[in-house]
VOLUMMI-442940 format. One line per 3 residues: number of its first residue (from 1); their letters; for each residue x negated, y, z negated of N, C-alpha, C, O. Coordinates in steps of 0.1 Angstrom, whole numbers, padded with zeros to 4 digits. Atoms other than C-alpha are relative to their C-alpha. Example, Ala and Ser with C-alpha at 12.3 -4.5 7.8 and 13.67 -1.06 7.14 Angstrom:
REM residues 2
1	as	-0009,-0012,0000,-0123,-0045,-0078,-0009,0012,0000,-0019,0012,-0007 | 0009,-0011,0000,-0137,-0011,-0071,0008,0011,-0008,0003,0022,-0009 $
//
This chain:
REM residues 174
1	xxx	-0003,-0008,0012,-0110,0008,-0466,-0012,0003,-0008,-0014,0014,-0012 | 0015,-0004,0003,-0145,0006,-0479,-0010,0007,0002,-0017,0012,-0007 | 0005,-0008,-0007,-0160,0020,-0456,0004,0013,-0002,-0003,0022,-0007 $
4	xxx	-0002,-0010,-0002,-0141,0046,-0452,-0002,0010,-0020,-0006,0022,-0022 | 0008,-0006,0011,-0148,0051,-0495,-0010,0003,-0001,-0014,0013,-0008 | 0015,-0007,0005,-0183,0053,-0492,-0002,0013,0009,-0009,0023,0006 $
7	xxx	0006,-0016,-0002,-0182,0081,-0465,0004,0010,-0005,-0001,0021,-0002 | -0001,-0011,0008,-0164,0101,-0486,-0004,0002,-0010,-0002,0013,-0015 | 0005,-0006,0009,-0183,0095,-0514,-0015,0004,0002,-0019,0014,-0005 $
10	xxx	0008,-0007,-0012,-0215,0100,-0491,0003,0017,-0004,-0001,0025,-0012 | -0003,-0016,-0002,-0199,0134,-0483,0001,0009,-0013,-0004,0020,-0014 | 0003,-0004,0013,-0193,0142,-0518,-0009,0002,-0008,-0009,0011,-0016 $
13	xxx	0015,-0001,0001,-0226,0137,-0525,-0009,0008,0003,-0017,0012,-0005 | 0007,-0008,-0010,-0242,0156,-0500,0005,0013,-0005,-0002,0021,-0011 | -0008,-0016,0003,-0216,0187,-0506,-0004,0002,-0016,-0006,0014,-0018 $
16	xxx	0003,-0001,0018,-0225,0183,-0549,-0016,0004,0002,-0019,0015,-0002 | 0008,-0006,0002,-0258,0185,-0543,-0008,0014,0009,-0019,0019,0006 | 0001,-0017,-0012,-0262,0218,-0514,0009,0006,-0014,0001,0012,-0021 $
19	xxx	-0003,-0009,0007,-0238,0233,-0539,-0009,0005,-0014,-0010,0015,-0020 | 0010,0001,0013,-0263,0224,-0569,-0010,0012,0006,-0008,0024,0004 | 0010,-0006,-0009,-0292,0238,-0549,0003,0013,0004,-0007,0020,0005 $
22	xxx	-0004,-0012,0000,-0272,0269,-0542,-0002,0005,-0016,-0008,0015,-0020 | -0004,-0008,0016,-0264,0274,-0581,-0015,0002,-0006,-0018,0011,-0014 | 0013,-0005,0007,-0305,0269,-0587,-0006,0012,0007,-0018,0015,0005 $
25	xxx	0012,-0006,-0011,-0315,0295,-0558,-0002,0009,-0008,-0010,0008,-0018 | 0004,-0011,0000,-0311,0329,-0563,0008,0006,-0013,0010,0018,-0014 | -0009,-0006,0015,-0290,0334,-0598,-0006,0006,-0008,0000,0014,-0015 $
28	xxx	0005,-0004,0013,-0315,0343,-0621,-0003,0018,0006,-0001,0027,-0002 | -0003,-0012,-0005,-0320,0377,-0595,0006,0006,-0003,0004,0015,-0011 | -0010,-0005,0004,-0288,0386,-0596,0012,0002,-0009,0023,0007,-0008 $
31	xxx	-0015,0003,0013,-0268,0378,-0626,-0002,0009,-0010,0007,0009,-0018 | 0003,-0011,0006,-0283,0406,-0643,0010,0015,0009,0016,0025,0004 | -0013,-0012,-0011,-0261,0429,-0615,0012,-0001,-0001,0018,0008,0005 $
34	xxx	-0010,0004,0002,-0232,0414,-0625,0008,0012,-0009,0007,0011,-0022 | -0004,-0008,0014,-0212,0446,-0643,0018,-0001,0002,0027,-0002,0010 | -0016,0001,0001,-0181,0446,-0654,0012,0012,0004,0007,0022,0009 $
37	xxx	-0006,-0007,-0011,-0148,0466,-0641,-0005,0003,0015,-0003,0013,0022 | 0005,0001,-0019,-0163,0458,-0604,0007,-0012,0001,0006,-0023,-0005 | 0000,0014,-0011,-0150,0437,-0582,-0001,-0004,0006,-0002,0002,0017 $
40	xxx	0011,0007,-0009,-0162,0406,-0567,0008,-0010,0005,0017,-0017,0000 | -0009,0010,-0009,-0150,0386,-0542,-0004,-0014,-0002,-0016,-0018,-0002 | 0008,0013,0001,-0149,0350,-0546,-0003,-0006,0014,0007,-0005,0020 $
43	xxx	0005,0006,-0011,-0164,0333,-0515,0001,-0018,0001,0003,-0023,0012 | -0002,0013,0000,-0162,0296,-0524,0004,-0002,-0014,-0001,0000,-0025 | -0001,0010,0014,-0143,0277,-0548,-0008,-0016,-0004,-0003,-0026,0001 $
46	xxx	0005,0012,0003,-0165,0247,-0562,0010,-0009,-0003,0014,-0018,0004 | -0011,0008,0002,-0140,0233,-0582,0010,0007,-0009,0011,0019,-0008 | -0006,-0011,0008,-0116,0243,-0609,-0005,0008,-0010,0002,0017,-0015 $
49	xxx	0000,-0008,0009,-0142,0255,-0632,-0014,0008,0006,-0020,0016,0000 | 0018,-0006,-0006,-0175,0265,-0606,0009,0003,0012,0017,-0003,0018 | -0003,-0008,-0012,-0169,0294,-0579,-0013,0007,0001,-0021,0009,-0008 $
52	xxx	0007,-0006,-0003,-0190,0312,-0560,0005,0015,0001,0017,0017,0005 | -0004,-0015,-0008,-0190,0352,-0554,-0010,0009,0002,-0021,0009,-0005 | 0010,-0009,-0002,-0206,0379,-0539,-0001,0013,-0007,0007,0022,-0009 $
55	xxx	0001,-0011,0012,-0222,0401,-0561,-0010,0010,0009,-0019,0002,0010 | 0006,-0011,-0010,-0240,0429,-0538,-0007,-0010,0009,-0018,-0015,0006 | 0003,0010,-0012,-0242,0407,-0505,-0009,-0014,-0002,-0015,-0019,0008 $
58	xxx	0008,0015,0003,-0258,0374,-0525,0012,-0009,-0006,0020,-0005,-0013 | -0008,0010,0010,-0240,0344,-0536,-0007,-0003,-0011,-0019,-0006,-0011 | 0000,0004,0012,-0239,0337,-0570,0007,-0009,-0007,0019,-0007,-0006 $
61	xxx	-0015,0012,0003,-0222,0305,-0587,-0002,0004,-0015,-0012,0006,-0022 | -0010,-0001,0015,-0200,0311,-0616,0000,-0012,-0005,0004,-0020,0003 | -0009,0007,0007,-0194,0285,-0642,0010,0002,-0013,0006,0002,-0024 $
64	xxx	-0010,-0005,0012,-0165,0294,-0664,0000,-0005,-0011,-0001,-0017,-0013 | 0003,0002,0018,-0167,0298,-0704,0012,-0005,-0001,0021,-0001,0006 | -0012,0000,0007,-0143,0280,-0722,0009,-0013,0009,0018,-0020,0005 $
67	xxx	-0011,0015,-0002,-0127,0252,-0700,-0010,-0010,0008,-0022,-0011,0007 | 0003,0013,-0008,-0133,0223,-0677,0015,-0009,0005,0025,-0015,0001 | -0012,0008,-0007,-0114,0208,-0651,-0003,-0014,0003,-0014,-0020,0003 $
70	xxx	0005,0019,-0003,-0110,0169,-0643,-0010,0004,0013,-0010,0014,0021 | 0010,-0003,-0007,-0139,0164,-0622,0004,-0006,0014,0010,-0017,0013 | -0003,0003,-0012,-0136,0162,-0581,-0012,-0004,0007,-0012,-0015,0012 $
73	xxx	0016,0000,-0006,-0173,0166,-0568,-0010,-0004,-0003,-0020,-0004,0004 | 0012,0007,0003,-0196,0148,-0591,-0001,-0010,0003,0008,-0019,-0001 | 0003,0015,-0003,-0213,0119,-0574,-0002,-0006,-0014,0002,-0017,-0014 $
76	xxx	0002,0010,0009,-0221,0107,-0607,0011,-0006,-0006,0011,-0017,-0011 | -0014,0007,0004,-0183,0102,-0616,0008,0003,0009,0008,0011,0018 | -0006,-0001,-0012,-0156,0094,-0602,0011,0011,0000,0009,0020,-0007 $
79	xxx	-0004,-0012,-0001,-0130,0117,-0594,0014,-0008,-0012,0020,-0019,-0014 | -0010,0004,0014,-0106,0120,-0626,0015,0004,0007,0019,0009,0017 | -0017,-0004,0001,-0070,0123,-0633,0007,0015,-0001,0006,0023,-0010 $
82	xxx	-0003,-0021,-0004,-0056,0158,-0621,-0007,0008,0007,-0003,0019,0011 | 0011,-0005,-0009,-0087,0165,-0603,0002,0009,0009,-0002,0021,0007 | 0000,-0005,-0015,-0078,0172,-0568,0014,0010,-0003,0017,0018,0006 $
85	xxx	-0009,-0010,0002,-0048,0191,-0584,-0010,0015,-0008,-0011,0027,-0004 | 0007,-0009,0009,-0067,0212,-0606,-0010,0010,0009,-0010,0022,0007 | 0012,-0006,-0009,-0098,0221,-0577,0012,0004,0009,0008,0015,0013 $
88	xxx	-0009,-0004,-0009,-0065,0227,-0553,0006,0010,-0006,0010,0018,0003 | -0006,-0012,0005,-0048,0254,-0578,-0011,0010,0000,-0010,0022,0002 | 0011,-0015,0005,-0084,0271,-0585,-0002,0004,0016,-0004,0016,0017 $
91	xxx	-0001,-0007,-0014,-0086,0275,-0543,0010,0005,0000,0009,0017,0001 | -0013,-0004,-0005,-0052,0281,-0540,-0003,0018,-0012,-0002,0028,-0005 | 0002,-0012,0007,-0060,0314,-0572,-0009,0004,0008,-0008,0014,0015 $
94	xxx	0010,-0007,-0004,-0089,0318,-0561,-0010,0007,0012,-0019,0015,0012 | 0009,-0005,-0011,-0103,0320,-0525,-0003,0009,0003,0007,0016,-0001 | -0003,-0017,-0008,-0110,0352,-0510,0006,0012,-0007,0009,0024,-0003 $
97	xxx	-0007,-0012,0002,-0097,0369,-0535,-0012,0008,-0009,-0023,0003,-0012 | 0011,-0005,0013,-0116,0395,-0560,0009,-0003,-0010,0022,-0004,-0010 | -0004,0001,0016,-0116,0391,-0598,-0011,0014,-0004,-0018,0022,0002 $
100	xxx	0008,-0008,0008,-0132,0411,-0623,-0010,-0013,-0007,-0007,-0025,-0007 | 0006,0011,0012,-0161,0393,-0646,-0009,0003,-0009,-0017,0012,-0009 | 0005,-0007,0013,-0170,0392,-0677,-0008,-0008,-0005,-0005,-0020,-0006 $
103	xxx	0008,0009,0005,-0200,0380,-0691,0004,-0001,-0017,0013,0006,-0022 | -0002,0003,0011,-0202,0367,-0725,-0012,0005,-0011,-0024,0002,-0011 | 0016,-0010,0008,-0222,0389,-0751,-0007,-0010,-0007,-0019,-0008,-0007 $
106	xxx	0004,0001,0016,-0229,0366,-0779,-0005,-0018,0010,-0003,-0027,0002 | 0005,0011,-0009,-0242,0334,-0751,-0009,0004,0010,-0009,0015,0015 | 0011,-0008,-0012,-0271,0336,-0726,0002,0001,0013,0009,-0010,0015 $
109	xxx	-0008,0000,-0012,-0262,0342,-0690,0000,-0014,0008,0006,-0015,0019 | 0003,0013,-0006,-0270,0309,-0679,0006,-0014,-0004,0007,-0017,-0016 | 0000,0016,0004,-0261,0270,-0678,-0010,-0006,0003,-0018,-0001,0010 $
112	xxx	0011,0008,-0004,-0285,0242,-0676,-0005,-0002,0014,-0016,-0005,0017 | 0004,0000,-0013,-0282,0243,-0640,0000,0012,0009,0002,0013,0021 | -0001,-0012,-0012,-0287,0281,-0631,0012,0012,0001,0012,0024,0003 $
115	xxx	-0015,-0012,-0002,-0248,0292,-0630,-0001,0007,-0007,-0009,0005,-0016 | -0004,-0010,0005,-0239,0323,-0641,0010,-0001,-0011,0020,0001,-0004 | -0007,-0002,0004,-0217,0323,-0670,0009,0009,-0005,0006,0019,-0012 $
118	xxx	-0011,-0015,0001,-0186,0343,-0671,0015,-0004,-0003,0017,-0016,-0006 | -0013,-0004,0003,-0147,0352,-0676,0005,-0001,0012,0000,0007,0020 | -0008,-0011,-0018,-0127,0357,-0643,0012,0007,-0005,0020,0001,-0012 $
121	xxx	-0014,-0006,0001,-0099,0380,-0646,0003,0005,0012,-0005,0011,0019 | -0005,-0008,-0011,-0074,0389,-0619,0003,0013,-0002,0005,0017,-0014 | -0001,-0015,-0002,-0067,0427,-0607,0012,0001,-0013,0010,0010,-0021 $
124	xxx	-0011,0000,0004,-0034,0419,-0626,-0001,-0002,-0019,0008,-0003,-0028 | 0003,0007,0018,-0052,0412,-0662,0000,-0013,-0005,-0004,-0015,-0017 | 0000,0015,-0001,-0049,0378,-0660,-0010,-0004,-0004,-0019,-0001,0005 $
127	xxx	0011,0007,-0002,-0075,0360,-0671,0000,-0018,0003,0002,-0027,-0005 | 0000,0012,-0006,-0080,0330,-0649,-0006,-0011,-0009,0001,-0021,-0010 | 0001,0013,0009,-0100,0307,-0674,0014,-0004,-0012,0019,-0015,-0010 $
130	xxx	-0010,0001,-0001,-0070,0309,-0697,0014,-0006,0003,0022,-0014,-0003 | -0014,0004,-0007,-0042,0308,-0674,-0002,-0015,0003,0007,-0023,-0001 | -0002,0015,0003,-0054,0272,-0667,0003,-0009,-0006,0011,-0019,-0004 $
133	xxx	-0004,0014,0012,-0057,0256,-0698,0016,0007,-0005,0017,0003,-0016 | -0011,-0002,0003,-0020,0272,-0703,0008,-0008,0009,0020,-0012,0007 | -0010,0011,-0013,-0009,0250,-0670,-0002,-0008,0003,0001,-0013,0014 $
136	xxx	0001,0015,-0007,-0023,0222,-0673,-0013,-0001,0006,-0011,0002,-0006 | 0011,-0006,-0013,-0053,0226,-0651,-0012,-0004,-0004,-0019,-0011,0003 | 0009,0003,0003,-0080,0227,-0674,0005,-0003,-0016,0016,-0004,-0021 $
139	xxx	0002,0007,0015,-0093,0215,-0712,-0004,0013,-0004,-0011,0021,0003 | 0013,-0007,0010,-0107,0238,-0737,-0010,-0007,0000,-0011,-0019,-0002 | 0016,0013,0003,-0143,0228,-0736,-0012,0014,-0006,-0017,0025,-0001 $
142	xxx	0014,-0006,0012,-0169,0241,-0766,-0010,-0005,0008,-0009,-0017,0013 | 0015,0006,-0003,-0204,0238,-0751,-0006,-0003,-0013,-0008,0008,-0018 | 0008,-0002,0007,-0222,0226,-0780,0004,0002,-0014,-0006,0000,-0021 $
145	xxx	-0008,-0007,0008,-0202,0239,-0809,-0002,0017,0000,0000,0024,-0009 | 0002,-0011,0002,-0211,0272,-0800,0012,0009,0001,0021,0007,0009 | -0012,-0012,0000,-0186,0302,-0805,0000,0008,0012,-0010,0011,0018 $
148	xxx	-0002,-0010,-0016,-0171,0322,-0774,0009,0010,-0005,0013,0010,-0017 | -0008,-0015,0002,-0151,0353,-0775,0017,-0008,0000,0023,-0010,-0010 | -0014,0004,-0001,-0116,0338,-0765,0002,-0020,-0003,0009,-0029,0002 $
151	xxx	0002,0013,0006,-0125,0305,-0782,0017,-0006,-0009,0022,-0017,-0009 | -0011,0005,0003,-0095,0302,-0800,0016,0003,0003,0026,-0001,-0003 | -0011,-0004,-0006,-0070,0319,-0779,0002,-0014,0013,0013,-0019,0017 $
154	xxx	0000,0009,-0008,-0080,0294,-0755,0001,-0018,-0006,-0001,-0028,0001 | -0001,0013,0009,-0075,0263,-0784,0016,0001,-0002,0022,-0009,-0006 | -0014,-0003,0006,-0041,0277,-0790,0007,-0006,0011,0014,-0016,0010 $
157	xxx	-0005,0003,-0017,-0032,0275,-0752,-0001,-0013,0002,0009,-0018,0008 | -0002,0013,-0003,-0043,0242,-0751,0010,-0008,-0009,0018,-0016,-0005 | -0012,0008,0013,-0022,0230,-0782,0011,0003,0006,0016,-0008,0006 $
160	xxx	-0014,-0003,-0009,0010,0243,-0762,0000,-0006,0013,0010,-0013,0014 | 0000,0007,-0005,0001,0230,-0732,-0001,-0019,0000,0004,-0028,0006 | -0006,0018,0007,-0003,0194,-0750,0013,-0003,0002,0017,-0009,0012 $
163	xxx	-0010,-0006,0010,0028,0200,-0770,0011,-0003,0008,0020,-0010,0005 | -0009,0000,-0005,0047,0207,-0739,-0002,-0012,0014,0006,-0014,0023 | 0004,0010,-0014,0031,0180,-0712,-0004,0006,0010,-0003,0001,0022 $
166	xxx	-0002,-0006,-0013,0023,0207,-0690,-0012,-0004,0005,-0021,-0007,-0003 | 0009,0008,-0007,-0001,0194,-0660,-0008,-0013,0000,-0003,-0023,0004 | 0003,0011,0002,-0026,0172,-0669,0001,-0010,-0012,-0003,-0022,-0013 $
169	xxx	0000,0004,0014,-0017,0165,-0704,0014,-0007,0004,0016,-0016,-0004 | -0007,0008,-0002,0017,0151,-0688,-0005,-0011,0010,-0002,-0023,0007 | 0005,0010,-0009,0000,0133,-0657,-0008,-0014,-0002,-0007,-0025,0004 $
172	xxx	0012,0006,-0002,-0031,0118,-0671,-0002,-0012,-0012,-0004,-0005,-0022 | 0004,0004,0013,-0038,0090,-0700,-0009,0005,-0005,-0019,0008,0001 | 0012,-0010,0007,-0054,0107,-0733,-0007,-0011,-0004,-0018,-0010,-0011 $
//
C-alpha cells in the first residue's frame, strides 16, 4: 500500500512539473493572440482551474480568474477534499471542447508561473469559472486583494453555494 502511494505520488510529480514547464514555454508568444469571440479548443484539462488550449496551432495554459479548485496535482500538497471530483467535472466540461476567452482588462495577462489569465465561456454563454463556484466545484479566490470584473457575481455564487451545501461546501470540513 505504500508503495503503491509513492508511485503515484512519483507520477504526480513528474505530470505537475512537464505541465509547469509547458505553462513557462511558449505563453508569453502567444497570449497576446488570444482575441475574443474566437474559438479555442481546449486540448488538456490540468485541473479544475488550469487548462490548456490551442490558440493558432500552440498550446497555451489557462489559469482561470476568480476561482480555485481543491487541489489534485500539486506535489507539494496533498490532494484535498473534492479534488478528484472537481478536476473530473472540469474534464468532463471541458475536454475537447471549444470555449470562448476572455481576458481580463484591468490585470496583466499573466500568473507567476507564465499561465495565461482568462474567463472561459461556453458556445452557450455560460461562463465556466462561475458555473463552478455555483456547484460546488470551486472557491472564489481574490489573488492578492486585487479587483476582477465578475468579482462579486462570483462572491454572491459562492454565498449560495455555501448557504445551500452544494459540492464541496457539503462534502468537505471548513
Amino acid at each position: 500500500m505504500i508503495v503503491i502511494g509513492i508511485i503515484v505520488s512519483v507520477t504526480l510529480l513528474i505530470l505537475y512539473f512537464q505541465n509547469l514547464q509547458k505553462s513557462n514555454g511558449i505563453q508569453g508568444k502567444y497570449a497576446e493572440d488570444i482575441k475574443e469571440n474566437v474559438l479555442y479548443r481546449v486540448i488538456d484539462v490540468l485541473d479544475g482551474d488550469t487548462l490548456v488550449a490551442n490558440v493558432d496551432g500552440h498550446e497555451v495554459t489557462l489559469r482561470l480568474i476568480g476561482i480555485d479548485t481543491p487541489e489534485v496535482v500539486d506535489p507539494r500538497k496533498p490532494v484535498q477534499c473534492y479534488g478528484p471530483k472537481a478536476s473530473a467535472k472540469a474534464k468532463e466540461l471541458l475536454s475537447g471542447k471549444e470555449i470562448y476567452i476572455e481576458k481580463e482588462k484591468s490585470k496583466g495577462n499573466y500568473d507567476k508561473y507564465g499561465r495565461v489569465l482568462v474567463y472561459a465561456r461556453f458556445q452557450d454563454n455560460i461562463l465556466y469559472n462561475k458555473y463552478v463556484i455555483e456547484n460546488g466545484f470551486a472557491r472564489e479566490y481574490t489573488f492578492n486583494k486585487e479587483k476582477y470584473k465578475y468579482q462579486e457575481e462570483f462572491k454572491e455564487a459562492q454565498k449560495i453555494a455555501k448557504k445551500e451545501k452544494k459540492g464541496l461546501w457539503g462534502a468537505c470540513p471548513i
